[in-house]
C-alpha positions as CSV (number, residue, x, y, z in Angstrom):
1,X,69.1,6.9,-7.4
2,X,69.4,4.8,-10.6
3,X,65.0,4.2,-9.9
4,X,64.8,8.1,-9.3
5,X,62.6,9.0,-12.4
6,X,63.1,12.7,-11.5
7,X,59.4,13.5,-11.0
8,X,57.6,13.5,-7.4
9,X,54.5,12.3,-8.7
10,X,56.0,8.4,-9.8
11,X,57.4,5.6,-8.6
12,X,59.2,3.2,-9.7
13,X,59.3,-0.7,-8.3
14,X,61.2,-3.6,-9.1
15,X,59.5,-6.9,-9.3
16,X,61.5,-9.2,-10.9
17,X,62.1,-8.3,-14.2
18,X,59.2,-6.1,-14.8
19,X,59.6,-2.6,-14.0
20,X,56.7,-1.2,-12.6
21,X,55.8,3.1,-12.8
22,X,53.6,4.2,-10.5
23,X,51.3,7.2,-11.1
24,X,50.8,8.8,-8.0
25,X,50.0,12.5,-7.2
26,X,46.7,12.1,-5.1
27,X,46.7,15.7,-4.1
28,X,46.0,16.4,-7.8
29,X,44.2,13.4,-8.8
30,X,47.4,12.1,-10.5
31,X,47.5,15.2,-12.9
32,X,50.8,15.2,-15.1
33,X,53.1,17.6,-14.4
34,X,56.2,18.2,-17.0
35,X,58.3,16.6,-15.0
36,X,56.0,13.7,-14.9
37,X,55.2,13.5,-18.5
38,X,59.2,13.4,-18.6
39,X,59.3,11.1,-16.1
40,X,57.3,8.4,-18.3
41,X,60.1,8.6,-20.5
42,X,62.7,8.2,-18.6
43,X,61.3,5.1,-17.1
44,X,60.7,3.8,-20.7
45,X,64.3,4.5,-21.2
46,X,65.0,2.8,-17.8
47,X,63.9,-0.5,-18.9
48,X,65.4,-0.7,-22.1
49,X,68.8,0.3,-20.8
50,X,68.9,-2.3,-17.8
51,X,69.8,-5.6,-18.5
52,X,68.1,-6.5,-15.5
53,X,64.6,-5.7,-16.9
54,X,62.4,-7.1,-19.6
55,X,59.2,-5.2,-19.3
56,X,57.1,-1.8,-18.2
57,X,54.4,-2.3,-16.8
58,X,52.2,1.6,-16.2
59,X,49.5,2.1,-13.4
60,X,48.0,4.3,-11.6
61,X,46.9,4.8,-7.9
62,X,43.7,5.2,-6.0
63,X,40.8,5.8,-8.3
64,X,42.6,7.1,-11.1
65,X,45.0,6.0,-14.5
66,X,45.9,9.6,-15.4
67,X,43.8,12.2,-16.3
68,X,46.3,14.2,-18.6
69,X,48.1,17.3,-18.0
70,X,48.0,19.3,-14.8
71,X,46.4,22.4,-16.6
72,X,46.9,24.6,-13.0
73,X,50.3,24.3,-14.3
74,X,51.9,23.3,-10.3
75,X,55.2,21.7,-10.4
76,X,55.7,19.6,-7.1
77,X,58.7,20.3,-4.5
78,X,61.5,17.7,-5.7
79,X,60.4,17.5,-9.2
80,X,63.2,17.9,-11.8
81,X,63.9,21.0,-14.3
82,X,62.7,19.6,-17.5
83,X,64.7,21.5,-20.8
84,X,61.9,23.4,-22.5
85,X,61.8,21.3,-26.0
86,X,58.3,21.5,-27.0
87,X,56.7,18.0,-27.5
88,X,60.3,16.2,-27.0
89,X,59.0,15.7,-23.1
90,X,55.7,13.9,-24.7
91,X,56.3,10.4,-23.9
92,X,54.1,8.6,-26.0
93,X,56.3,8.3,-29.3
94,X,58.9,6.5,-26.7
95,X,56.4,4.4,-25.5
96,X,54.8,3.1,-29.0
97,X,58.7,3.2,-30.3
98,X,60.1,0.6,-27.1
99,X,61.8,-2.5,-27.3
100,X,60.6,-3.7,-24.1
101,X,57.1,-4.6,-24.0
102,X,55.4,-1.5,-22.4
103,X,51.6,-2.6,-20.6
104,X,49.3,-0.1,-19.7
105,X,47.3,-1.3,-16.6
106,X,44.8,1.0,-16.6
107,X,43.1,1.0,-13.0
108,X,40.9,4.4,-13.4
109,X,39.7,7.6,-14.8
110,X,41.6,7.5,-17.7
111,X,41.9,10.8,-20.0
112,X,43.9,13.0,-22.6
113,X,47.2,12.1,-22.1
114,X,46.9,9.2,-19.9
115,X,44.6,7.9,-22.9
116,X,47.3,8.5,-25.1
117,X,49.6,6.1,-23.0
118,X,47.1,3.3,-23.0
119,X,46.9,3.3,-26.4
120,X,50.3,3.3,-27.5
121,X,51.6,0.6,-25.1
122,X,51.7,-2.7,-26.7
123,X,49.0,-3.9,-24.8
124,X,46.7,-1.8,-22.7
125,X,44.6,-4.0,-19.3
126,X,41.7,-2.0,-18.0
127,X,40.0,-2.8,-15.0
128,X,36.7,-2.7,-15.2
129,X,36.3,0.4,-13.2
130,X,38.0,2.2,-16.1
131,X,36.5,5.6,-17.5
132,X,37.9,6.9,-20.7
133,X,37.3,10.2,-22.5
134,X,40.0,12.7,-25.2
135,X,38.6,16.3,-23.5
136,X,41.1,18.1,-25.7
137,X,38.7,19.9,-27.5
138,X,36.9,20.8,-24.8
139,X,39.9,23.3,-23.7
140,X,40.5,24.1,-27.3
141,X,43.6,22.1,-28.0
142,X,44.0,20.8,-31.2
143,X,45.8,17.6,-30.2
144,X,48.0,16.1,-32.9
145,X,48.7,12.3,-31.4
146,X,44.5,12.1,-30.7
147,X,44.3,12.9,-34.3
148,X,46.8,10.7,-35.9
149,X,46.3,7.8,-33.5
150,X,42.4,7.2,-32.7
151,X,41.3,6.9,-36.3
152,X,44.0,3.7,-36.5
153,X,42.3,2.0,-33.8
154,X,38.9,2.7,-34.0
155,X,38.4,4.1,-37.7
156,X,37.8,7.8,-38.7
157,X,33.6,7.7,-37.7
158,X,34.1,6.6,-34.1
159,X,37.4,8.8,-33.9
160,X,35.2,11.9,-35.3
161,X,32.5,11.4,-32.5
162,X,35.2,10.6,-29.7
163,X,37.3,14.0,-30.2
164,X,34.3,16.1,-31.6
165,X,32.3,15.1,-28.6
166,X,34.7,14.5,-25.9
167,X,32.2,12.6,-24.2
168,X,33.1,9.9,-21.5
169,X,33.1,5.9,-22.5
170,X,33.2,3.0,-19.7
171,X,35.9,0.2,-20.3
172,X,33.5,-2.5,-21.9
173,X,32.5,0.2,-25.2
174,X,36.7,1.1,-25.2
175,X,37.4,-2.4,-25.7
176,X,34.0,-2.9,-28.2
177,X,35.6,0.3,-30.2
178,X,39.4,-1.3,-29.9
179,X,40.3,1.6,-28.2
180,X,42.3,-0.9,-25.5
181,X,42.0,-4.5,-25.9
182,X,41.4,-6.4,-22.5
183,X,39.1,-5.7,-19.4
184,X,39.6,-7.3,-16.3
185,X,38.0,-7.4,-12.9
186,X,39.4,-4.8,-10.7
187,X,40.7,-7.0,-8.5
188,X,42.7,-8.7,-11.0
189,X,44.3,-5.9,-12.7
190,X,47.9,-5.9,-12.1
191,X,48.0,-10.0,-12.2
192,X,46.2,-9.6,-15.9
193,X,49.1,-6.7,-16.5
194,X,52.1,-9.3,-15.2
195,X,50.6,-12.3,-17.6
196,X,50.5,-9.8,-20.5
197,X,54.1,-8.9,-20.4
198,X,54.9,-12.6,-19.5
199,X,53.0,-13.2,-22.7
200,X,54.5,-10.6,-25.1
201,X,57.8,-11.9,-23.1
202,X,57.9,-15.4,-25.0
203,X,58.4,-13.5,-28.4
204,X,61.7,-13.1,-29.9
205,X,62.8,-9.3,-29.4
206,X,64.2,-8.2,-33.0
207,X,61.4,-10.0,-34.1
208,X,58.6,-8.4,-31.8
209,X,60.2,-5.1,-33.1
210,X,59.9,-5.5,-37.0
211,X,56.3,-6.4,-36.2
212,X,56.0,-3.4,-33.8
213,X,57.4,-1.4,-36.7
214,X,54.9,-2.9,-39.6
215,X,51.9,-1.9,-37.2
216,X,53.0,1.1,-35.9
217,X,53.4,2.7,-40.0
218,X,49.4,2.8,-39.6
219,X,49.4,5.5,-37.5
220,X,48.6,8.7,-39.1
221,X,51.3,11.9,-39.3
222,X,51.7,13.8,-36.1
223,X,51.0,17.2,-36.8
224,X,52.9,18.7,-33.5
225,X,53.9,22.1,-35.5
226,X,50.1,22.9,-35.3
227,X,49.1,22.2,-32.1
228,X,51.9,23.8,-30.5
229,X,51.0,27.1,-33.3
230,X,47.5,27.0,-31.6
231,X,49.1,26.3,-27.7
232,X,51.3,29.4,-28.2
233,X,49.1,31.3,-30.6
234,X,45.5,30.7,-30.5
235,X,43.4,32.3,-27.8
236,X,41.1,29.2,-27.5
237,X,43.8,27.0,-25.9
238,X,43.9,30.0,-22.9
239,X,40.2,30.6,-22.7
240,X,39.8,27.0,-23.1
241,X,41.7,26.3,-19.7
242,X,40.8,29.6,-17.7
243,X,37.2,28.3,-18.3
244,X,37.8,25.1,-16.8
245,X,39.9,26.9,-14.0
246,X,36.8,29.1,-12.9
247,X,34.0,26.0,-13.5
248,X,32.7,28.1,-16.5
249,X,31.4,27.2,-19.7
250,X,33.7,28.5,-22.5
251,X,33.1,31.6,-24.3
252,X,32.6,29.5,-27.3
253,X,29.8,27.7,-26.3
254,X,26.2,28.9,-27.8
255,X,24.1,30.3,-24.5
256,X,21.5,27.9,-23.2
257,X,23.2,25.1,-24.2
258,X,24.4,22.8,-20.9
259,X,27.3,20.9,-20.9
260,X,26.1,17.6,-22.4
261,X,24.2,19.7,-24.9
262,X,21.0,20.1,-24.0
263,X,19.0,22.5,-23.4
264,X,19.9,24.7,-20.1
């Protein structure tokens, strides 16, 4: 039960001193639910409380990293209750904020807040399978990490056309952009994930911290009091996800326009 992350869509695994979370919800194409974005944390939280454990590595299963939030809203039969603090069940501050080296091995689709988790880990593998894209926008959330992180790694020009567009980018442009740094055969994903925590393993840890502490002051301000403002307040948010609910454009969107902006 120590291993029981409290979400039905992980896993966790043992393998030596690396812990290893496992993204898997099939049935929903590995679509977070709360208990799963919570889940993230406590396995974060895991690792750095076991003496028996160096390292987090992240994955996903099948064809799929993550693809963000579940925006159906379905819980899953054995997931945990999850206290209702607002962006305190994010996970991606913990993650950034670790003392154990945290890998993202990103195997998949890869999007919104699963995006958010590659980036933030120390060191983020993609296979080369990977697909990327931050759809926030796209369902009328203005998302406050997306904002204060992209621009750090990619500069404020490429972060404009990533959120602004929302469009998709294969692994090789995420790595061109520094949105993640390595790409990897498929094949050889979770062996390149093991070597890069073995790597990041061979650095002192108060050290590695101070360092991880220098780089992480250039991330922007997290504006969370907006974007919860608009999740609670705005209608967009709601008409942005009902939309994507019934396969519909949004009500937003000019008519004759298709979805990659063309002409219909």
């Amino acid at each position: 039960m120590a291993d029981d992350l409290g979400a039905a869509g992980l896993r966790f695994e043992r393998r030596g001193p690396i812990g290893w979370c496992f993204i898997d919800r099939p049935e929903a194409r590995n679509a977070f639910t709360p208990a799963m974005y919570f889940g993230i944390k406590r396995a974060v939280r895991l690792v750095n409380g076991d003496p028996d454990l160096a390292a987090l590595i992240i994955t996903g299963t099948g064809d799929v990293f993550a693809p963000g939030g579940d925006l159906g809203g379905r819980d899953q039969p054995g997931d945990a209750v999850v206290p209702d603090i607002g962006h305190e069940i994010l996970p991606f501050l913990t993650i950034r904020d670790s003392r154990a080296p945290v890998i993202a091995a990103v195997n998949g689709i890869c999007q919104a807040g699963g995006l958010l988790i590659a980036m933030l880990a120390d060191i983020a593998v993609a296979s080369d399978r990977a697909v990327f894209r931050a759809p926030e926008l796209l369902r009328g959330i203005p998302d406050a990490t997306f904002a204060a992180v992209l621009p750090a790694h990619v500069g404020v020009a490429v972060a404009r056309d990533l959120l602004l567009s929302a469009r998709r980018f294969d692994a090789a442009e995420a790595q061109r952009l520094g949105v993640i740094s390595r790409v990897v055969p498929h094949e050889e994903l979770q062996e390149a994930a093991h070597h890069a925590a073995a790597e990041i393993l061979q650095t002192p840890p108060m050290t590695r911290m101070h360092v991880k502490r220098m780089l992480n002051e250039r991330y922007g301000v997290i504006d969370y009091q907006t974007m919860f403002w608009a999740l609670e307040e705005s209608p967009e948010p709601r008409e942005g996800m009902k939309a994507f609910m019934e396969k519909r454009p949004p009500s937003w969107v000019p008519p004759g326009l298709t979805g990659d902006g063309g002409p219909s």
